[in-house]
C-alpha positions as CSV (number, residue, x, y, z in Angstrom):
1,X,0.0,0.0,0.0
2,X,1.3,3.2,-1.2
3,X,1.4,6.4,1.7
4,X,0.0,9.0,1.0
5,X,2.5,11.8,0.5
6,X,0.0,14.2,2.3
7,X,-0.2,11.7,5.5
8,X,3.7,12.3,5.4
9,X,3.6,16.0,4.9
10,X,1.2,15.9,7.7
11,X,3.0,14.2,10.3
12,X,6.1,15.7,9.7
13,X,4.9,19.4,10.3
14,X,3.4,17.8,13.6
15,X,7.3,17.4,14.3
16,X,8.1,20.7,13.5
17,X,5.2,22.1,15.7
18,X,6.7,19.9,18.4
19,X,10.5,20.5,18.0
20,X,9.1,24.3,17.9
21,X,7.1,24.2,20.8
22,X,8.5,21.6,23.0
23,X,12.2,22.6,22.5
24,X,15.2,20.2,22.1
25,X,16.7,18.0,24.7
26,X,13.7,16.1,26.5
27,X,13.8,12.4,27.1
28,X,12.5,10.1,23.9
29,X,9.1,9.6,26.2
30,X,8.6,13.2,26.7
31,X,9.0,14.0,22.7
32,X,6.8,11.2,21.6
33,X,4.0,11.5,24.1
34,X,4.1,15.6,22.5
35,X,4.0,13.9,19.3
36,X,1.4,12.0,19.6
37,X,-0.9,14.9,21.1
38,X,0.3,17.0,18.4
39,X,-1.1,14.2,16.0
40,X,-4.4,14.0,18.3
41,X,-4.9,17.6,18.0
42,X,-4.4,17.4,14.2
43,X,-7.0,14.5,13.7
44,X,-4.1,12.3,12.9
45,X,-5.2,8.9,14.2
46,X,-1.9,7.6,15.7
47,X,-1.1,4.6,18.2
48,X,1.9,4.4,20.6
49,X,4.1,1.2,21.4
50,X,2.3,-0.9,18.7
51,X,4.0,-4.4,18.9
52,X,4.5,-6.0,15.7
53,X,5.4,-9.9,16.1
54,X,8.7,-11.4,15.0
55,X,8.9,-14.9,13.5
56,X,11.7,-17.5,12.8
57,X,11.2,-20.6,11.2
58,X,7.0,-20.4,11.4
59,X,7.9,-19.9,15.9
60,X,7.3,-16.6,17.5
61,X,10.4,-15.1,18.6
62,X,9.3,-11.9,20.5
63,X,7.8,-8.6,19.1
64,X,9.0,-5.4,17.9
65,X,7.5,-2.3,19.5
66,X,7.4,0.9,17.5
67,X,7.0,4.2,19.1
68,X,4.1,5.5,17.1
69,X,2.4,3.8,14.0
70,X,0.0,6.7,12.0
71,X,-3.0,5.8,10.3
72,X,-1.7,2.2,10.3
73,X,0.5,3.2,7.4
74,X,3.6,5.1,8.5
75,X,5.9,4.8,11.3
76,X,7.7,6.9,13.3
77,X,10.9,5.9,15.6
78,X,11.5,9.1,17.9
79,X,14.9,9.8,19.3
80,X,16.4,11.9,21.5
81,X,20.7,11.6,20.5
82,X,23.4,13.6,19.8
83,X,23.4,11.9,16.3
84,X,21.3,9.3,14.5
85,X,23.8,6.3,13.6
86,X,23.4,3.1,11.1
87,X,21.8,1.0,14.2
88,X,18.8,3.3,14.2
89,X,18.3,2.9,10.6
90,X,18.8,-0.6,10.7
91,X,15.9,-0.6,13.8
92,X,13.7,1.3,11.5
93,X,14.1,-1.2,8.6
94,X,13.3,-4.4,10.7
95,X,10.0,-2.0,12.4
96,X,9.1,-2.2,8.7
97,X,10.4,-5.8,7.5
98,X,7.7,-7.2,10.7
99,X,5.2,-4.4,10.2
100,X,5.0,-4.9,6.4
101,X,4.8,-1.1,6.2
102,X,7.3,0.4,3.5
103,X,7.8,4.0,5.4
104,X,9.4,4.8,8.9
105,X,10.3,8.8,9.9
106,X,13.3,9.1,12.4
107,X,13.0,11.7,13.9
108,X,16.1,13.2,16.6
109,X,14.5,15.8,18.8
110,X,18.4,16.5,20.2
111,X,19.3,19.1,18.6
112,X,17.7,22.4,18.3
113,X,17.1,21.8,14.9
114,X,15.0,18.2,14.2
115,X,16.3,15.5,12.6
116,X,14.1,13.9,9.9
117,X,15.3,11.0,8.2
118,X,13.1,9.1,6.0
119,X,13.3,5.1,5.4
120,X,12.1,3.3,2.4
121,X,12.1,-0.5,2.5
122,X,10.6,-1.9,-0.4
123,X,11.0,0.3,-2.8
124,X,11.6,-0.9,-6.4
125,X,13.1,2.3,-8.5
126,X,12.6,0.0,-11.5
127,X,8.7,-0.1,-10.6
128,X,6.4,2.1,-12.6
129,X,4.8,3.3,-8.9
130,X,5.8,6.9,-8.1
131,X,8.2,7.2,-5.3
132,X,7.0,9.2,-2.1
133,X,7.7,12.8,-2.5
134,X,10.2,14.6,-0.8
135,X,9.9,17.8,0.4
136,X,12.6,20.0,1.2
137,X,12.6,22.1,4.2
């Protein structure tokens, strides 16, 4: 299922408000619990902690829990750290690998300017689909 590029231009000026309201520098709770009332406030449905189960071999191995899942289509991993590394890509891409979504925002609320990185998994460049738009801020 494609997302909506709107639902993604939504949610991240719901960060901005946030990071603009809120300030930078407040625990990963703090942020994302502002997050999601900014998303409540917006009309945004949006669920917190959503465990998504992990299988190996057909068993149940445990369950990934993503910070906040929007519209049941988009996720978004919320950190709070002085820089985003490869192991919080690499947790976004196995938040979508369980979820079978194809789009996770990261968002660092660090820094007094937010961090937005997107992650696509799935996404064939050699399909005919068109690819999520980006919008520069």
């Amino acid at each position: 299922m494609p997302i909506p590029g709107l639902l993604t231009e939504k949610v991240i000026n719901a960060i901005f408000e946030v990071a603009n309201t809120l300030g930078a520098g407040f625990l990963e709770k703090v942020s994302e619990k502002s997050l999601l009332k900014e998303l409540a406030l917006r009309g945004i449905p949006a669920a917190a902690q959503k465990p998504f189960p992990i299988a190996c071999k057909g068993h149940s191995v445990g369950d990934n829990i993503a910070d906040i899942v929007v519209q049941n289509q988009l996720l978004v991993e919320v950190k709070c750290t002085d820089r985003l590394a490869n192991q919080h890509t690499a947790q976004c891409i196995n938040y979508l690998r369980a979820s079978g979504l194809t789009l996770c925002l990261l968002v660092n609320f660090k820094k007094p300017r937010v961090e937005i990185k997107r992650i696509v998994y799935g996404y064939d460049p050699e399909s005919n689909e068109n690819p999520i738009p980006i919008h520069p801020r």
